[in-house]
C-alpha positions in Angstrom: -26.4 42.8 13.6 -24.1 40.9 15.8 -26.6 37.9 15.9 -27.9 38.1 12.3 -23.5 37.8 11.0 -22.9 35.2 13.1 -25.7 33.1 11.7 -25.3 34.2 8.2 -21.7 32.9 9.2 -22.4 29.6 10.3 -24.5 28.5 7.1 -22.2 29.9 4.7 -19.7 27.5 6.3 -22.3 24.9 7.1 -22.7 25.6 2.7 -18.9 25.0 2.2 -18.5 22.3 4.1 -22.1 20.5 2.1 -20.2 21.5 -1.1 -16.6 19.8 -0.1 -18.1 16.6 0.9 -20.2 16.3 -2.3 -17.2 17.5 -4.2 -14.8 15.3 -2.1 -16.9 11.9 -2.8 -17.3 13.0 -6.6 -13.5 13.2 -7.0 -12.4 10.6 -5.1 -15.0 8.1 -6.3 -12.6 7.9 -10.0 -9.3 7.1 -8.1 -10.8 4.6 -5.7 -12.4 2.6 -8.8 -9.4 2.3 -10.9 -7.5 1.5 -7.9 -10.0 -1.4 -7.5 -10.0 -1.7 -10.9 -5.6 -2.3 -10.8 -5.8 -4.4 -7.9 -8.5 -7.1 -9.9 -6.5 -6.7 -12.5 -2.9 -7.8 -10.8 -4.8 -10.6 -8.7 -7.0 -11.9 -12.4 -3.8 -11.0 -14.4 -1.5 -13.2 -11.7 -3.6 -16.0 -11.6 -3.6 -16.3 -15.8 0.4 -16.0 -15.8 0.7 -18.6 -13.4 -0.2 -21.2 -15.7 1.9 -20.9 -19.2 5.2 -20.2 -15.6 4.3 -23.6 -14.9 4.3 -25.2 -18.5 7.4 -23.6 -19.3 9.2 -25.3 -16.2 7.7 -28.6 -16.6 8.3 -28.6 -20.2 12.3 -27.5 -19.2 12.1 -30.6 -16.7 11.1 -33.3 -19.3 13.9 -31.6 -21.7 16.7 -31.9 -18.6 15.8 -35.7 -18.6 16.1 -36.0 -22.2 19.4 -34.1 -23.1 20.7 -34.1 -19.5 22.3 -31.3 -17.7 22.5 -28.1 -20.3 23.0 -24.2 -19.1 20.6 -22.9 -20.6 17.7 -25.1 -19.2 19.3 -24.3 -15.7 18.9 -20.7 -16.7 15.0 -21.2 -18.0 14.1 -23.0 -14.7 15.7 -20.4 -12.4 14.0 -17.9 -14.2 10.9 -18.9 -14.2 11.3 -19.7 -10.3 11.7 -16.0 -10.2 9.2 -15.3 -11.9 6.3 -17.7 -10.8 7.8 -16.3 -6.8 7.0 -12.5 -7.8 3.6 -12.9 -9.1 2.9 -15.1 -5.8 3.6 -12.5 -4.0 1.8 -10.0 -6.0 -1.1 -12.2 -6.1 -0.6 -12.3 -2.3 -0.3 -8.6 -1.8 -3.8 -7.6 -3.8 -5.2 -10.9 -1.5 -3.9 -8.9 1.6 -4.5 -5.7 0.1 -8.5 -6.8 -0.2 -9.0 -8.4 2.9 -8.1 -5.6 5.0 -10.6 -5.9 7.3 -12.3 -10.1 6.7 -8.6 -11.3 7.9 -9.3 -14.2 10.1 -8.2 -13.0 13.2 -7.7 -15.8 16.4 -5.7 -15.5 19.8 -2.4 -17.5 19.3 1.5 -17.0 21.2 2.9 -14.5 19.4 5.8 -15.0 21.7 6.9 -18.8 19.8 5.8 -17.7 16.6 8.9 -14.8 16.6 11.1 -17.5 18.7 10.2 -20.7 16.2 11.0 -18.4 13.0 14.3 -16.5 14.3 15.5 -19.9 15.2 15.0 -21.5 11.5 16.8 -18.5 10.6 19.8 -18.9 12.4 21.3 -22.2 10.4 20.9 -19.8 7.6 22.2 -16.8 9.1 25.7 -19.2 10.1 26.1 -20.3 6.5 26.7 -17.1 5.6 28.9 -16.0 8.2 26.5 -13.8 10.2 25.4 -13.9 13.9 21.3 -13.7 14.9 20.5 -12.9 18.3 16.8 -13.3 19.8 15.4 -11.4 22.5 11.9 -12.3 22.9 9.4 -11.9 26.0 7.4 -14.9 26.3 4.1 -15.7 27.2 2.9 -12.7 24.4 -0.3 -13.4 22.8 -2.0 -11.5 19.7 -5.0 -11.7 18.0 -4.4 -11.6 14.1 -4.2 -13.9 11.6 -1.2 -16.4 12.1 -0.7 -16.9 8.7 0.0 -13.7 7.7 2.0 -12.5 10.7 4.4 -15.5 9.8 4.6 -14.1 6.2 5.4 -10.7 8.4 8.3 -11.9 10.4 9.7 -14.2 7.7 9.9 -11.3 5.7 11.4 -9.0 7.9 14.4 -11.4 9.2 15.0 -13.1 5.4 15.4 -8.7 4.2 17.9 -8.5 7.2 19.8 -11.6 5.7 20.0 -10.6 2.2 21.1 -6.8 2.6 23.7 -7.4 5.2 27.3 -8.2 5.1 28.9 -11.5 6.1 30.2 -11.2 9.3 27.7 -8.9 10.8 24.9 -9.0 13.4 21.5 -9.4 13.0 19.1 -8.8 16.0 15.3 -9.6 16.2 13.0 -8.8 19.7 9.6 -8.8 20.7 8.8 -6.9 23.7 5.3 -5.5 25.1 5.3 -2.0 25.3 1.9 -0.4 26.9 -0.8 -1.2 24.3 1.3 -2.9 21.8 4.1 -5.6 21.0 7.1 -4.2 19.4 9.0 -6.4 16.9 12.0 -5.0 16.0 14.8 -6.7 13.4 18.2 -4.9 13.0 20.7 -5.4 11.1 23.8 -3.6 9.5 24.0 -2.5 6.0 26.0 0.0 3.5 25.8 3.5 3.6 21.6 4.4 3.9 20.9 7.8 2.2 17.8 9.0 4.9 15.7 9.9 1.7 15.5 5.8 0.8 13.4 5.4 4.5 10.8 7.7 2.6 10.4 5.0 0.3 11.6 1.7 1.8 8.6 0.2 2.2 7.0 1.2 -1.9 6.1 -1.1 -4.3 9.3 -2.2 -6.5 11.6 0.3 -4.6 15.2 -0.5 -4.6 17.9 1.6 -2.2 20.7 -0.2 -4.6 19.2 -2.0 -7.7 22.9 -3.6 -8.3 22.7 -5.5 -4.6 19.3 -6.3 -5.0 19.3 -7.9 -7.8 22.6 -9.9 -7.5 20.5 -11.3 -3.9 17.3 -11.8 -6.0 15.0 -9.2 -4.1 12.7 -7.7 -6.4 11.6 -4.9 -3.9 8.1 -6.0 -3.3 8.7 -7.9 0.4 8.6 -4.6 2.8 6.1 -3.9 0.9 3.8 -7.0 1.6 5.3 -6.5 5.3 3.4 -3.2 5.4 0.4 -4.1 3.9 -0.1 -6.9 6.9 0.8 -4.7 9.8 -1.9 -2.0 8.2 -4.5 -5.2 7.9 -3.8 -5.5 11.7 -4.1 -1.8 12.8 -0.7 -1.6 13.7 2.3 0.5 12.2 5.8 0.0 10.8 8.7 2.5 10.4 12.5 2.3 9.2 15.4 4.0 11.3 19.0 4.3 11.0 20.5 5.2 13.7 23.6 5.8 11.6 24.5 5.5 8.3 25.6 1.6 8.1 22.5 0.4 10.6 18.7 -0.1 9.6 16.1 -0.8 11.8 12.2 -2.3 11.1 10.3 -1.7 14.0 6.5 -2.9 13.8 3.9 -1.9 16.4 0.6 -4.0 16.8 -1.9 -3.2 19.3 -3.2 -5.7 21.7 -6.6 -6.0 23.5 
């Protein structure tokens, strides 16, 4: 009897678990098309409205040299700056998005990458009254695609520019730790309510929709940041030690 339950056991779960993967793949099939389906349509959609953006400024250019200087055409060109930058980067985050796992990947100094960038940053980081310290460990190599890890860490220290005060610090570091490099950018910032870390790195999420729009963020950068580090295996988290501090700290493996 003992025998005869325990096998009548094991296929009625051997049953269940037949029926949840069939069931599984059935239901999930729907949501992984139309996501498929939104991603095409943001790359196909981006690509179409980048052509009438770049009309509309070149058409605003030959107008500035006709009538000269005039407010409003300043306003038209900064606009559709704005605008042709956003669906780049859209366009760029479905690219990303896609190529999760045909990224070109190569062995290149990780080390002067993070150094060369935090460096170009700090002319910037002066003109606006702010400090930017490096500490990086050199001689650290990564394979992963360059060009994208440069989008990474551009992103990460041109966020810790816009959403900090003048006169405050901004850190970046790259150290090795075990089985992965850890980049970490600091910076301080106003009061963080803990539930915005939930969300920090979503699509089009804004902590303070006021700031971020008076610094011309549109919310999609961290988002773009964490799309790469997933294309290279690797993870990405926000802290705050306390309320007026954030950290990004990115993980990549190595080897």
């Amino acid at each position: 009897f003992l025998g005869t339950s325990c096998w009548v056991s094991l296929a009625g779960l051997l049953a269940v678990l037949l029926l949840v993967v069939l069931l599984s793949k059935r239901f999930v099939r729907p949501i992984s098309e139309s996501y498929e389906k939104q991603r095409r349509f943001i790359t196909d959609a981006g690509h179409e409205i980048k052509t009438p953006i770049t009309i509309i400024d070149a058409d605003a250019q030959l107008l500035e040299m006709e009538i000269g200087d005039n407010e409003w055409l300043r306003d038209i060109q900064t606009q559709s700056r704005r605008l042709a930058d956003l669906t780049s980067d859209l366009i760029y985050l479905a690219r990303i998005e896609e190529l999760q796992d045909q990224l070109p990947m190569i062995e290149f100094p990780f080390s002067d990458l993070v150094s060369e960038l935090a460096q170009s940053f700090q002319a910037l980081a002066s003109a606006q009254g702010k400090s930017l310290s490096i500490d990086v460990e050199p001689m650290l190599t990564l394979r992963g695609d360059e060009k994208s890890l440069r989008q990474l860490v551009s992103i990460l220290l041109d966020n810790a520019l816009k959403y900090s005060d003048a006169g405050s610090d901004i850190s970046v570091s790259l150290h090795q730790q075990e089985r992965h490099l850890c980049l970490k950018v600091c910076n301080a910032t106003h009061s963080i309510d803990p539930r915005d870390l939930e969300h920090i790195f979503d699509r089009f999420y804004r902590a303070d929709p006021s700031r971020n729009s008076q610094s011309g963020g549109y919310g999609i950068g961290l988002s773009i940041a964490s799309a790469v580090v997933s294309a290279h295996k690797g993870k990405i988290s926000a802290s705050a030690p306390d309320e007026n501090t954030l950290h990004i700290t990115v993980l990549l493996p190595v080897g």
